[in-house]
TORSE-683219 format. One record per atom (N, C-alpha, C): atom name; x, z, y. Coordinates in nm, 4 decimals, always signed. Layout:
N
 atomo       px       pz       py
    CA        X        Z        Y
...
//
This chain:
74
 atomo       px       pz       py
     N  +0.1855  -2.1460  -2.4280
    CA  +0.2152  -2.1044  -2.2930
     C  +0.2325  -1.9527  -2.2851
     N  +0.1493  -1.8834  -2.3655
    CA  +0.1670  -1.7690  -2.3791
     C  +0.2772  -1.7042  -2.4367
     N  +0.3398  -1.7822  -2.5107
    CA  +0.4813  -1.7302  -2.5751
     C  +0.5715  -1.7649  -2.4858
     N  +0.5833  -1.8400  -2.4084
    CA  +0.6373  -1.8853  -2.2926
     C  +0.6855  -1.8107  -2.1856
     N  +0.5611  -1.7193  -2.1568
    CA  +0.5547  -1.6648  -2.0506
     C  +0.6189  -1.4972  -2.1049
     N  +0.6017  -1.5029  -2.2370
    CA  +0.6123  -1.3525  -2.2636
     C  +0.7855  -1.3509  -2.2795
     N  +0.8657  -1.4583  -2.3550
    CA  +0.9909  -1.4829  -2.3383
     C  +1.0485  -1.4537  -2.2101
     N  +1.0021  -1.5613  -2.1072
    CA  +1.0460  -1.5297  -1.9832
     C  +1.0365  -1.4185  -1.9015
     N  +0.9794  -1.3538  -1.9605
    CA  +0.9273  -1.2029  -1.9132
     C  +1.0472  -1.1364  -1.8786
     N  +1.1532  -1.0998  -1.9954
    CA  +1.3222  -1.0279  -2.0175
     C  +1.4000  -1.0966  -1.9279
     N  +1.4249  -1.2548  -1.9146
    CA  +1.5017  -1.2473  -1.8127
     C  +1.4784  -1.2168  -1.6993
     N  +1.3537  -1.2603  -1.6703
    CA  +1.3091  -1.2267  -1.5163
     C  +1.3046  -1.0792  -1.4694
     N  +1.2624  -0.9923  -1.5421
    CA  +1.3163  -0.8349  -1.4931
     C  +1.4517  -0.8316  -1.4911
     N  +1.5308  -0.9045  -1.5916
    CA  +1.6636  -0.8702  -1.5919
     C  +1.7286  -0.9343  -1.4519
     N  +1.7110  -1.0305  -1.4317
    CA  +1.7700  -1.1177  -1.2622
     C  +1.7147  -1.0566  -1.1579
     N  +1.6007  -0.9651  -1.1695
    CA  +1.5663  -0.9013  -1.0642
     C  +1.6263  -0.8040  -1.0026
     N  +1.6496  -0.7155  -1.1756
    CA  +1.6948  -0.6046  -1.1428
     C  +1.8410  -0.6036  -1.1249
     N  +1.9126  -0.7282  -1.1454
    CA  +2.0582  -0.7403  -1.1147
     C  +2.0014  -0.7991  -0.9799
     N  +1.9680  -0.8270  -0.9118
    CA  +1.9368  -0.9345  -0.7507
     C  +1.8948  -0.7865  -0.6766
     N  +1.7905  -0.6634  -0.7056
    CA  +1.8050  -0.5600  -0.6493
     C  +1.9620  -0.4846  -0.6391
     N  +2.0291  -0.4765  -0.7555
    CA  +2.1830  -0.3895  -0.7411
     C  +2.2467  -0.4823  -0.6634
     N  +2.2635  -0.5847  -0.6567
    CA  +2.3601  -0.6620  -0.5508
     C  +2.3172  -0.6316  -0.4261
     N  +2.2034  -0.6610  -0.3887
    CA  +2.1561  -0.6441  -0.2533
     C  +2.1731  -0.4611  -0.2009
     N  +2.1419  -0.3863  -0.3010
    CA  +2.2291  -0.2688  -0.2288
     C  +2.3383  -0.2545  -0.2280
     N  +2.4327  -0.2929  -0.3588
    CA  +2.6027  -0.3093  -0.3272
     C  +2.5752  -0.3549  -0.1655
     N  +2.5536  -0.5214  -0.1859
    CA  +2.6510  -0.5732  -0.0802
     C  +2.6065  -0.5490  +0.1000
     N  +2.4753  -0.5111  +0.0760
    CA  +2.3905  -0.5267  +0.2271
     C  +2.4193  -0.3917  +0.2380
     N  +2.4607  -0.2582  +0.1444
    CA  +2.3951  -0.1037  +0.1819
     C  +2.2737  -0.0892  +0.1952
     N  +2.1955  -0.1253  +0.1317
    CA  +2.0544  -0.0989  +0.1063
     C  +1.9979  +0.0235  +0.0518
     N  +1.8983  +0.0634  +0.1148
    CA  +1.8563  +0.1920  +0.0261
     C  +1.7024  +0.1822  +0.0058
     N  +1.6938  +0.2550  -0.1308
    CA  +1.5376  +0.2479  -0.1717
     C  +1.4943  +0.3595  -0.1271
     N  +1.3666  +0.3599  -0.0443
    CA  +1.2867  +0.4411  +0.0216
     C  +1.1400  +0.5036  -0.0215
     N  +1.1109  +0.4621  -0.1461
    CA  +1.0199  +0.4757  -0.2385
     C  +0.9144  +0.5471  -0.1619
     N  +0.9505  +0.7146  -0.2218
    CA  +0.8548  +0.7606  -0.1872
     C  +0.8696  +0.8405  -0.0510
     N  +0.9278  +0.8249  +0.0713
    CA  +0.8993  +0.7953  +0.2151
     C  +0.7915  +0.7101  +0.2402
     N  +0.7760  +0.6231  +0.1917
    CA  +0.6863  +0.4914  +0.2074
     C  +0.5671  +0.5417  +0.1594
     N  +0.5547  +0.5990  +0.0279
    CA  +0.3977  +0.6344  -0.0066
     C  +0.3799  +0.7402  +0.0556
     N  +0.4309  +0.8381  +0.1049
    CA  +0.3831  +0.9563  +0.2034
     C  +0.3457  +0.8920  +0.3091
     N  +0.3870  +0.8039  +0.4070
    CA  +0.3236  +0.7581  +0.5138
     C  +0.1862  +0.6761  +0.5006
     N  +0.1382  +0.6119  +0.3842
    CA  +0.0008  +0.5890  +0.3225
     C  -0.0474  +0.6694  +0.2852
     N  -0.1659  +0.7655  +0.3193
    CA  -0.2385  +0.8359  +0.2745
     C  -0.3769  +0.7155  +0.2107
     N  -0.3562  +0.7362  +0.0578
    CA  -0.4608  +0.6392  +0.0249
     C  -0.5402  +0.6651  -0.0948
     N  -0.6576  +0.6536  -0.1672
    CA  -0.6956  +0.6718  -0.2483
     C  -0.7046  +0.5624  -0.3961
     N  -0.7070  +0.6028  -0.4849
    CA  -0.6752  +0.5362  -0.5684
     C  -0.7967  +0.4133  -0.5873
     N  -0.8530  +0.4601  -0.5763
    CA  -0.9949  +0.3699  -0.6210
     C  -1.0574  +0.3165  -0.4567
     N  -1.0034  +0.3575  -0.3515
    CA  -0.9992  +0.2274  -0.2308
     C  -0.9133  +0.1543  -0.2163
     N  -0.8393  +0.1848  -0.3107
    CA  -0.7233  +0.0449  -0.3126
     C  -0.7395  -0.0225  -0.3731
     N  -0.8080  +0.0126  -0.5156
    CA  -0.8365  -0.0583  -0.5609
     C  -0.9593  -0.1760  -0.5519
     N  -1.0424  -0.0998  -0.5017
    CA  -1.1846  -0.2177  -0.4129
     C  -1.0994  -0.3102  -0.2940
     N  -1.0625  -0.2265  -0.2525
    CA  -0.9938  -0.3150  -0.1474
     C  -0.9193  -0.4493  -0.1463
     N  -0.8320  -0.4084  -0.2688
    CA  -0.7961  -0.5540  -0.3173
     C  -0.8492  -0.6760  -0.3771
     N  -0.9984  -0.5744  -0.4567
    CA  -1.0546  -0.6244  -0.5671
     C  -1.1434  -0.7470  -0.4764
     N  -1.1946  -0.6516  -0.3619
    CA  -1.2845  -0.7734  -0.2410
     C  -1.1922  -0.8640  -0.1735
     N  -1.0910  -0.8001  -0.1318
    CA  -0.9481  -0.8903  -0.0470
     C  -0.9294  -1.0108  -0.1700
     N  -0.9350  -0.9788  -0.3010
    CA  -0.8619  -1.1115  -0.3457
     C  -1.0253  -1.2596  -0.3450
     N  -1.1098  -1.1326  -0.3758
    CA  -1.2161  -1.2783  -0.3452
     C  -1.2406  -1.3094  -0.2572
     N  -1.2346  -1.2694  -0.1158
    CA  -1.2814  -1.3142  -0.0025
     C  -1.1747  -1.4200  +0.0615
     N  -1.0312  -1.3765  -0.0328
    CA  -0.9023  -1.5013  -0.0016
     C  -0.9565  -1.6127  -0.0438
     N  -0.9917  -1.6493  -0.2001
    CA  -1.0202  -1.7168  -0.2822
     C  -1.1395  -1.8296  -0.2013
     N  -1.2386  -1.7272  -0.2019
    CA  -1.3514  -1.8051  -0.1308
     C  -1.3407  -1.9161  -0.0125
     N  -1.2064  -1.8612  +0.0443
    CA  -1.2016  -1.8482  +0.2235
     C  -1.1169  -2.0097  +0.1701
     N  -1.0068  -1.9858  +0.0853
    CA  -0.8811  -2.0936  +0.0808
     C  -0.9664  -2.2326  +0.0118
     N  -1.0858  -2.2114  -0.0989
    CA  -1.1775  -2.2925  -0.1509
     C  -1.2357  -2.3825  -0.0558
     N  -1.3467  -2.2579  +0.0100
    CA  -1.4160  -2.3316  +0.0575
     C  -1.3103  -2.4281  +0.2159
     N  -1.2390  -2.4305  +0.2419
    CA  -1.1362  -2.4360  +0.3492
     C  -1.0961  -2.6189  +0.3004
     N  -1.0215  -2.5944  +0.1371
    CA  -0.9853  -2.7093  +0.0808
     C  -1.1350  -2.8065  +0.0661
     N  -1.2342  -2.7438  +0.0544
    CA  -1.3209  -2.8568  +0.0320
     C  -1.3836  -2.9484  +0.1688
     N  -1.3803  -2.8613  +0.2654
    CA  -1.3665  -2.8688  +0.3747
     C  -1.2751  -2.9836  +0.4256
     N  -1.1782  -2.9821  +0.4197
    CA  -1.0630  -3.0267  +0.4554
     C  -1.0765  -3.1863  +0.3590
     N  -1.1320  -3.1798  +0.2542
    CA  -1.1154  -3.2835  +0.1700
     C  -1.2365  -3.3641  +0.1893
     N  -1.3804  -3.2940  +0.2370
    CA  -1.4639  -3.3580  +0.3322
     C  -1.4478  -3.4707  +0.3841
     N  -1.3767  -3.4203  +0.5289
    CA  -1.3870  -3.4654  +0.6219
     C  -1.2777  -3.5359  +0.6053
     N  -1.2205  -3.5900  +0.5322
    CA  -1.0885  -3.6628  +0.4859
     C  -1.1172  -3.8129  +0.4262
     N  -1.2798  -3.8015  +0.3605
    CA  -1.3398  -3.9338  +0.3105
     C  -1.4073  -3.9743  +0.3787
//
């Protein structure tokens, strides 16, 4: 699976990064990069907690939710 995934790795940047140039060809799109990170004033290491708690408190929330749900289902 792991060789799998590492193969698929090349095309998938490659279709991306052709699916980004089309979409600015054809829409006029523009990349706004770093406009976007100037309007976040953020620190490196509260973003990083931030996510680090955000992804378990998803996890927990969607778990305990499904067991829940699968409960009250029997």
């Amino acid at each position: 699976m792991l060789l799998i995934a590492v193969v698929l790795i090349v095309p998938a940047l490659f279709a991306g990064s052709l699916g980004m140039t089309i979409g600015q060809q054809v829409f006029q799109e523009t990349t706004r990069t770093r406009e976007a990170q100037s309007t976040f004033n953020y620190d490196v290491w509260q973003l990083f907690f931030a996510l680090l708690f955000g992804a378990g408190i998803a996890e927990e929330t969607v778990y305990r939710l499904v067991a829940v749900l699968n409960f009250h289902s029997i």
